[in-house]
C-alpha positions, 0 to 999 in steps of 0.5 A, a space after each residue: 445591549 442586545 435584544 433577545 429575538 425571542 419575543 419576535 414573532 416569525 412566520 411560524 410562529 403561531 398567531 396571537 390568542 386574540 387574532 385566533 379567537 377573532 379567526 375563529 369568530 368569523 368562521 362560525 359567524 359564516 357557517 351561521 349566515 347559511 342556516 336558517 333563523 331558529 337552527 342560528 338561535 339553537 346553535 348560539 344558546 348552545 354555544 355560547 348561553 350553554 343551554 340543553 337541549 331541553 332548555 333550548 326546545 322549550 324555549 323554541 318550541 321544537 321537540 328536543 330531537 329536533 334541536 339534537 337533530 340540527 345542533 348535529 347537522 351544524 357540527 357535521 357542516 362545520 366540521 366538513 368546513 374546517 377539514 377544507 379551512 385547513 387543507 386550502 
């Protein structure tokens, strides 16, 4: 009986689900470790309580340009992040 290489993973292959999204985990896990304690609240409602930002401001206590102001900043850094994540 011959087994079919297909289920095989190679090297080009490209990663299992899990293993991306646990890549992807610690990427934005250290891209919050350099911001500050209020910026890493704002970004995680965002992503992941998938609050507005008018929900997020009044919550914090910041005006809702200031919360648009630094989710921006956080995606220009992470974006900046990833160019060198996949270029390195």
């Amino acid at each position: 009986m011959t087994r079919c290489c297909a289920s095989t993973p190679t090297r080009s292959s490209p990663p299992p689900p899990d293993a991306e999204r646990h890549t992807d985990r610690r990427f934005v896990l250290a891209l919050l470790q350099n911001l500050d304690e209020t910026t890493q609240e704002i970004v995680l409602y965002h992503l992941i309580d998938e609050m507005s930002q008018g929900e997020i401001a009044e919550l914090v206590g910041l005006s809702r340009v200031t919360v648009n102001k630094r989710l921006m900043k956080f995606r220009a850094h992470a974006e900046e992040q990833a160019r060198r994540r996949s270029v390195g």
